[in-house]
C-alpha positions, 0 to 999 in steps of 0.5 A: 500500500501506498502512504501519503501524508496529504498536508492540506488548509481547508476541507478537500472538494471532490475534484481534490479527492478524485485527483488525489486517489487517482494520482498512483492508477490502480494502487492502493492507497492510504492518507494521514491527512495534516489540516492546518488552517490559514489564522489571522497572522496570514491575512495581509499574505491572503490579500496579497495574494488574492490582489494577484489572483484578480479577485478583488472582493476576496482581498478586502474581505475580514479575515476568512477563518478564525484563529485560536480557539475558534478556528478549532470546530471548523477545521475539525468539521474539515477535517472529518469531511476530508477524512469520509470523502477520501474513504468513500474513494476507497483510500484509508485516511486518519488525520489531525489538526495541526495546531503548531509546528505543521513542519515537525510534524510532518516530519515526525509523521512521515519518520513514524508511518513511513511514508512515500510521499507528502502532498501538500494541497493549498491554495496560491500563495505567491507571496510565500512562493516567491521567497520559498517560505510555503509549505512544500519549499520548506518540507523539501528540507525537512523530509526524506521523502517526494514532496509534490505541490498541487493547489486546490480549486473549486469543485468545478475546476481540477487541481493542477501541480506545479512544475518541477513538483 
């Protein structure tokens, strides 16, 4: 069976599970799903990048999740939805919510299920891509293992991964 720990910031739409659960063909495959979601110390980052994108009305937007305490019940509803619609594709999943340190935990994760591979699943940050400070650029250095870089789109769009990974 093939492991993949999937780091993602929001709940999976069900383009971002087909695309997932599809990307090793016919092998099974199973999930440790990390879920982290962007708080209010990344609103400035998610204008910025929203500006970038043209979507103007999301970049003057109040903050999108709530931090703390109150980003806890959402992200674990997320989560759990993440975790019934990959097995409903027939992928095994388990995860958690990242609270802090995503980066040593992913590490700890990968050494501790031996995993193949890290998926990490987010929207555009051109901000944080540019100076190589997203989570893929910066799991490729804590890692031994692939780390491929897909961003996530709405349920009508497909995922697509950047070049070189």
């Amino acid at each position: 069976m093939f492991t993949s720990v999937l780091m993602i910031e929001k709940p999976l739409t069900p383009a971002d599970v087909e695309f997932v659960t599809t990307l090793h063909g016919d092998d099974r495959v199973s999930f440790v799903v990390l879920m982290q979601p962007r708080g209010k110390q990344d609103v400035l980052l998610r204008a910025i990048d929203d500006v970038a994108l043209g979507e103007f009305d999301d970049a003057v937007r109040e903050g999108a999740e709530p931090g703390g305490a109150q980003g806890g019940a959402p992200a674990e509803v997320g989560l759990s939805q993440t975790l019934q619609a990959l097995r409903a594709a027939g992928a095994q999943a388990v995860g958690q919510v990242v609270e802090d340190h995503p980066l040593d935990l992913l590490r700890s994760v990968v050494d501790e299920t031996g995993a193949d591979e890290v998926i990490v699943l987010t929207a555009p940050h051109f901000v944080e891509e540019f100076f190589h400070r997203d989570w893929a650029s910066r799991a490729r250095h804590k890692v031994g293992v692939p780390v491929l870089k897909l961003f996530s789109h709405a349920a009508d769009d497909q995922p697509q991964g950047t070049p070189g990974g």
